[in-house]
Backbone as ProteinMPNN parsed JSONL, in Angstrom:
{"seq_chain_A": "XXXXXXXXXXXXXXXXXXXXXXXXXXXXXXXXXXXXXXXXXXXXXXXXXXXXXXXXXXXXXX", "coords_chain_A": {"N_chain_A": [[-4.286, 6.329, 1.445], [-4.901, 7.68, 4.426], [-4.123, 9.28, 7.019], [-4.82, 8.663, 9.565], [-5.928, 6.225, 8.894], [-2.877, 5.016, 8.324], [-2.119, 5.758, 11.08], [-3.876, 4.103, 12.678], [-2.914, 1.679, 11.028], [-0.476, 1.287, 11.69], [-0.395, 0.792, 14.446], [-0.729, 3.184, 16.259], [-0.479, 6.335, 17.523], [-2.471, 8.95, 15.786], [-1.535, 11.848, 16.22], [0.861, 11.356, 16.299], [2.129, 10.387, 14.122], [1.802, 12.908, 12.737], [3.459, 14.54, 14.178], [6.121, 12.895, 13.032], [5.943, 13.694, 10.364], [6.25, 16.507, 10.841], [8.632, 16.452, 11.957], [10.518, 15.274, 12.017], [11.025, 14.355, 9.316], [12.453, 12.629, 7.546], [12.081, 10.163, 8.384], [9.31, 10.441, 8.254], [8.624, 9.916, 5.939], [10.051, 7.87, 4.233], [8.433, 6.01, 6.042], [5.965, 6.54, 4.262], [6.368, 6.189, 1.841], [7.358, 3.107, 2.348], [4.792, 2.062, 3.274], [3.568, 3.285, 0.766], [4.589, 1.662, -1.682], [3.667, -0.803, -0.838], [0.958, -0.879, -1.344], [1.835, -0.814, -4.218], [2.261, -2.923, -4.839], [0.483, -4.868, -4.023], [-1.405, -4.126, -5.583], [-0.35, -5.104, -7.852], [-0.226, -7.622, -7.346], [-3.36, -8.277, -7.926], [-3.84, -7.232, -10.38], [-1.718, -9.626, -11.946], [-3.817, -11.573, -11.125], [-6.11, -11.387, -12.026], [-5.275, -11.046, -15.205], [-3.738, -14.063, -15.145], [-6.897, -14.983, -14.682], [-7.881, -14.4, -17.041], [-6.285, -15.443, -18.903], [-6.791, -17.913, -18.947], [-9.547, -18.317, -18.841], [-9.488, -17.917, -21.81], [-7.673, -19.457, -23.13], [-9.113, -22.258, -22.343], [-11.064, -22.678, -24.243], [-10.072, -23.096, -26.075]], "CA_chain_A": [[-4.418, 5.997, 2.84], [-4.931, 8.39, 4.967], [-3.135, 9.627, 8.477], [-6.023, 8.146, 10.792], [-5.381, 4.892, 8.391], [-1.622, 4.646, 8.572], [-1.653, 5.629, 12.492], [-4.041, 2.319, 12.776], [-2.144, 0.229, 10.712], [0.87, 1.355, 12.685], [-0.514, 1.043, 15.959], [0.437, 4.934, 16.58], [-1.984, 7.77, 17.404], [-2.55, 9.98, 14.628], [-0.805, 12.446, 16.495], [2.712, 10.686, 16.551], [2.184, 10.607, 12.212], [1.842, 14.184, 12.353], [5.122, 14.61, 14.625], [7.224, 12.775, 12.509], [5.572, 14.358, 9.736], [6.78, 18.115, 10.886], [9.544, 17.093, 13.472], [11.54, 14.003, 11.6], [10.548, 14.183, 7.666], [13.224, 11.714, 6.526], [11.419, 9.041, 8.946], [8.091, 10.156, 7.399], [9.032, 9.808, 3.637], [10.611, 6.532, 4.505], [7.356, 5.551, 6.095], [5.59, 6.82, 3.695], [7.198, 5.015, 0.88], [6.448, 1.948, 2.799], [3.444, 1.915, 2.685], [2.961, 3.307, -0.779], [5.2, 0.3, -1.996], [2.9, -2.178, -0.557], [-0.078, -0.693, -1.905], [1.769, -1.014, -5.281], [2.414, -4.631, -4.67], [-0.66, -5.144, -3.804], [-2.346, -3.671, -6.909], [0.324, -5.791, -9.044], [-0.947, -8.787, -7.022], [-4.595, -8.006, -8.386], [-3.568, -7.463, -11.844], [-1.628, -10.462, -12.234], [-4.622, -12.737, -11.21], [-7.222, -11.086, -13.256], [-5.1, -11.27, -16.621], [-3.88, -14.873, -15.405], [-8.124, -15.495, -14.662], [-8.052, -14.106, -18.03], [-6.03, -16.113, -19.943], [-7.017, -19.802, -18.186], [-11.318, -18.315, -19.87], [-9.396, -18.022, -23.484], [-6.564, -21.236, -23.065], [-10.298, -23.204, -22.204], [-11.97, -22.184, -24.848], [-9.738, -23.84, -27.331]], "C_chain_A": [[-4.335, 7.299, 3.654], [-4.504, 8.292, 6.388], [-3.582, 9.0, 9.277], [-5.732, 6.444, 9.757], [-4.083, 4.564, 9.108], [-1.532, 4.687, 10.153], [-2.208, 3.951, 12.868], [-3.219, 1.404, 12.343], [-0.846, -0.252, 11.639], [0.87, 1.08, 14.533], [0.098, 2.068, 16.324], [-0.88, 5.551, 16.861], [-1.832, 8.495, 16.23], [-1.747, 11.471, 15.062], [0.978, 12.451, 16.041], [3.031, 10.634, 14.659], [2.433, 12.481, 12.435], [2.793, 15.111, 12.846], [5.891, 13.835, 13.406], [6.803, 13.324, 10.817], [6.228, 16.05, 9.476], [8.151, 17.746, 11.548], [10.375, 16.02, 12.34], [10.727, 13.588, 9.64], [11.21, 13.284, 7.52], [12.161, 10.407, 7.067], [9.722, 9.038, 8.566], [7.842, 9.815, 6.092], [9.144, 8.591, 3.595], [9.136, 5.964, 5.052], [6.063, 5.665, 4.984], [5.262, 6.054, 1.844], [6.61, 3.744, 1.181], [5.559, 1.173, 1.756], [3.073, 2.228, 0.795], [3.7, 1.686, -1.953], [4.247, -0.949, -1.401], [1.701, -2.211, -1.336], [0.203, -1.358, -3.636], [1.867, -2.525, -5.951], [1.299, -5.122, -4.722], [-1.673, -5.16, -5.378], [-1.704, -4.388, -8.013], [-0.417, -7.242, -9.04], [-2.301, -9.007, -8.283], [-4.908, -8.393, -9.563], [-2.968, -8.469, -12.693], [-2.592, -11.843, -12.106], [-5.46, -12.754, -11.71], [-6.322, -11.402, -14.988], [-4.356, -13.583, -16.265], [-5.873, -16.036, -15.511], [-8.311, -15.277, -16.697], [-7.138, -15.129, -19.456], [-6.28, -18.231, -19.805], [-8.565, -19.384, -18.803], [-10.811, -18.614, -21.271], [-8.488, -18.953, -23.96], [-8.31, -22.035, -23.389], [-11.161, -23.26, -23.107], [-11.517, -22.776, -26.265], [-10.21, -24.7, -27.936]], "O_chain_A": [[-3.398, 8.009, 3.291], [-4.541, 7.185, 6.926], [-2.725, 8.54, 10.032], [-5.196, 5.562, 10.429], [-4.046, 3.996, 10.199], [-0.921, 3.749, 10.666], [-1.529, 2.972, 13.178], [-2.799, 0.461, 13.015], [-0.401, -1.314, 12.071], [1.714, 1.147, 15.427], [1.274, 2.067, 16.687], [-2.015, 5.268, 16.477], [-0.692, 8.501, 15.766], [-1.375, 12.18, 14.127], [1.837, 13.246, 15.658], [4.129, 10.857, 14.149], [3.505, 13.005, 12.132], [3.05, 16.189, 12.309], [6.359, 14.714, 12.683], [7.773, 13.223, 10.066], [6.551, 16.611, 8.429], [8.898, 18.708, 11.731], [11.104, 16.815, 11.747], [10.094, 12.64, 9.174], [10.385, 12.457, 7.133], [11.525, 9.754, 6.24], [9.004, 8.039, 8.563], [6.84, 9.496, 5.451], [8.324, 8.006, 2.886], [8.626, 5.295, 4.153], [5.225, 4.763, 4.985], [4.338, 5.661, 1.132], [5.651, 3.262, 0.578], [5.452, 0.5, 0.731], [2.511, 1.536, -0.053], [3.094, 0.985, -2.764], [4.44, -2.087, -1.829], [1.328, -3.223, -1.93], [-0.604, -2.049, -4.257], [1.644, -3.014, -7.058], [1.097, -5.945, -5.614], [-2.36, -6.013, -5.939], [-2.287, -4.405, -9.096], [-0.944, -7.862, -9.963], [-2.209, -9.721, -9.283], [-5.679, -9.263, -9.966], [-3.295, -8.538, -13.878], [-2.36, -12.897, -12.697], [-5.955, -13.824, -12.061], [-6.954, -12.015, -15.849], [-4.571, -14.36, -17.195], [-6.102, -17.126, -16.035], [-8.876, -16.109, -17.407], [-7.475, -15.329, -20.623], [-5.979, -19.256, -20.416], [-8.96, -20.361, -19.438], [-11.446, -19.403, -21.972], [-8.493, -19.264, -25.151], [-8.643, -22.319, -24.54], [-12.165, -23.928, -22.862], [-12.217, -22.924, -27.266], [-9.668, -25.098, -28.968]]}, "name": "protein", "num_of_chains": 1, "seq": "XXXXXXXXXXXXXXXXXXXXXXXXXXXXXXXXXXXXXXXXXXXXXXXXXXXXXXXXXXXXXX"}
């Protein structure tokens, strides 16, 4: 995701990322995190419905 991403998602200017970026690191890491934690959620999401799509084709098949 990129800075011009996260400011959208955040409703923020891309500016105000790149302040707490240089001016308040702990509050960017922590945001940062976040987001990367959702993404990974996200991508677990994904993977659990393709291997359950995957095992409901080879259950049916019995």
């Amino acid at each position: 995701m990129t800075q011009r991403d996260m400011a959208g998602f955040l409703d923020i200017d891309v500016k105000t990322i790149r302040n707490w970026r240089d001016k308040k690191p702990n509050l960017y890491k922590t945001i940062m995190k976040g987001l990367a934690f959702d993404e990974i959620v996200e991508a677990q999401k994904d993977s659990y419905e393709k291997v359950k799509e995957l095992q409901e084709k080879y259950n049916s098949k019995r």
